[in-house]
N, C-alpha and C positions, 0 to 999 in steps of 0.2 A: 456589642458594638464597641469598638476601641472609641479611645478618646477623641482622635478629628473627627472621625463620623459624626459622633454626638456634637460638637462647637460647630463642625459644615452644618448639621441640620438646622441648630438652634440659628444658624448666621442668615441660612435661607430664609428662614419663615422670621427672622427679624427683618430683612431687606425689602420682603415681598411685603408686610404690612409699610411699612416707610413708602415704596414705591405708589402704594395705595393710597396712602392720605397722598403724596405730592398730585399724586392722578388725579384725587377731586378738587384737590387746590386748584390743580389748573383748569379743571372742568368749573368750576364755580368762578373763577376770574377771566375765562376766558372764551368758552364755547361759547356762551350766553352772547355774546358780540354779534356771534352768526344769526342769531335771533332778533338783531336789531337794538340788543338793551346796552344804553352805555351804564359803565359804574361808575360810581362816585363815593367817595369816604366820608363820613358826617363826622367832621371836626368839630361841631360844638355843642352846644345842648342846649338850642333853643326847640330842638322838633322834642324834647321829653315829655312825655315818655314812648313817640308814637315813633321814633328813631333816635338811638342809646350813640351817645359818642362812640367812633368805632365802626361804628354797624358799614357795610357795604348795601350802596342803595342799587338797586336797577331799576334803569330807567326807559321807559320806551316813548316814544315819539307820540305826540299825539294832535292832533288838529286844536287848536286857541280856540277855535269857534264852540267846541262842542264843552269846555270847561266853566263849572260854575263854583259858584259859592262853595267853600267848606273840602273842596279838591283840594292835594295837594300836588305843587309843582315845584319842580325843577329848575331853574333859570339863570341866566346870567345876570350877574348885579352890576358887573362892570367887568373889562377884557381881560381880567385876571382871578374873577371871584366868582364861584357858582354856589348857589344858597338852595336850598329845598325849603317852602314855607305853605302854607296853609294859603288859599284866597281866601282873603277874610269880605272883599266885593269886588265885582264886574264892573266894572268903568269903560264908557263909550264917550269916547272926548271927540266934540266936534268942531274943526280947523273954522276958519274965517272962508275957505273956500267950499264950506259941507261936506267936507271929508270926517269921515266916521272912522274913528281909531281905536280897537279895542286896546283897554289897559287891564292893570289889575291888582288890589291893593293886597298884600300880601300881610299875615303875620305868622311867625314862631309859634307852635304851642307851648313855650314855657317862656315866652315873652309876654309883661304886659300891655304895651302898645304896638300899634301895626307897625310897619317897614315904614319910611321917612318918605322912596319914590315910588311911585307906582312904576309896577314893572310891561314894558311894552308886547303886547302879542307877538312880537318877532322872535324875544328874548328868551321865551319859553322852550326847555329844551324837551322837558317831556312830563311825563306825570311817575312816580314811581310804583313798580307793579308790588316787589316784596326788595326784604332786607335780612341781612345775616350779620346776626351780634356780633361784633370784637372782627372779626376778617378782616376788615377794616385800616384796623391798625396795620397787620400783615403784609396786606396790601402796600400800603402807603410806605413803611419801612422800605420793603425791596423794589421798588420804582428812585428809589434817589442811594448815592453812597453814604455810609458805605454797604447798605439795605443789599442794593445788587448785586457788592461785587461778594458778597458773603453767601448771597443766593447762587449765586455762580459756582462755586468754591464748593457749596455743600452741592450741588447737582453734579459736580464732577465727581464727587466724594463717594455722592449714591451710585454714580453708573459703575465706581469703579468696583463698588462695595460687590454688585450685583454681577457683574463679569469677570475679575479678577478669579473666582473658583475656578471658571471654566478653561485657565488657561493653566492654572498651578496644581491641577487636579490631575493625581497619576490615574491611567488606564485599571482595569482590574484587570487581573491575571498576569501582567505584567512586571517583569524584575530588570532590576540593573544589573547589567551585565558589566564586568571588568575587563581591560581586554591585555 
């Protein structure tokens, strides 16, 4: 085999494993939606060791009634923060009118005291099924700049990497002719 041959083959089967990890990248950030599960990034390290800074969480929806003790949930702490923490106990607070309102006191596993509010059965966005180490980061990088526009850049990079042969690739049996 001459020499392009051999760099065309090696370029192939380099592009084609590339194309493969982006393929479960995006299988793993993204099909999983169609399932119902949202993700979410663990930026800190209060869930240690049972979620690693990093880690991508999925999370699926699940009814407030049927969560107890020692579950871990998902939730809003406030309209710009979402926490994943342990119920550490079920709280049923009752109004002045006899309204029954489930709560739920929450803590960290590498926190020593619980969460400060108890967090409201509304707030609850779901319980986490699994996680995947470090994606996380990944994740979180290419959602803001300059994370995307770099992701952007290399995905043109890949497509071009992957069809540019097919257009600069002479016929076989084929010659230039001069005229």
């Amino acid at each position: 085999m001459d020499k392009k041959r051999v760099i065309r083959r090696y370029w192939g089967i380099f592009t084609t494993i590339i194309v493969g990890i982006v393929l479960v990248l995006a299988v793993l950030l993204v099909i999983f939606r169609l399932f119902g599960y949202e993700i979410y990034t663990v930026m800190s390290g209060s869930m240690e060791p049972t979620y690693h800074v990093g880690s991508l969480i999925y999370v699926k929806k699940v009814d407030a009634g049927t969560l107890e003790k020692g579950d871990v949930v998902t939730f809003m702490a406030d309209e710009d923060t979402v926490v994943t923490h342990r119920i550490d106990e079920v709280v049923t607070e009752t109004s002045e009118d006899g309204t029954e309102t489930l709560k739920f006191r929450t803590k960290g596993d590498a926190n020593d005291t619980a969460d400060g509010k108890l967090v409201h059965y509304k707030n609850v966005l779901g319980r986490p099924d699994f996680s995947i180490p470090l994606l996380g980061y990944l994740a979180f990088y290419i959602q803001r700049p300059p994370g995307i526009y770099i992701a952007l850049v290399v995905g043109t990079l890949l497509l071009a990497a992957v069809f540019l042969p097919m257009f600069t690739k002479k016929k076989e049996g084929t010659r230039d002719k001069k005229k």
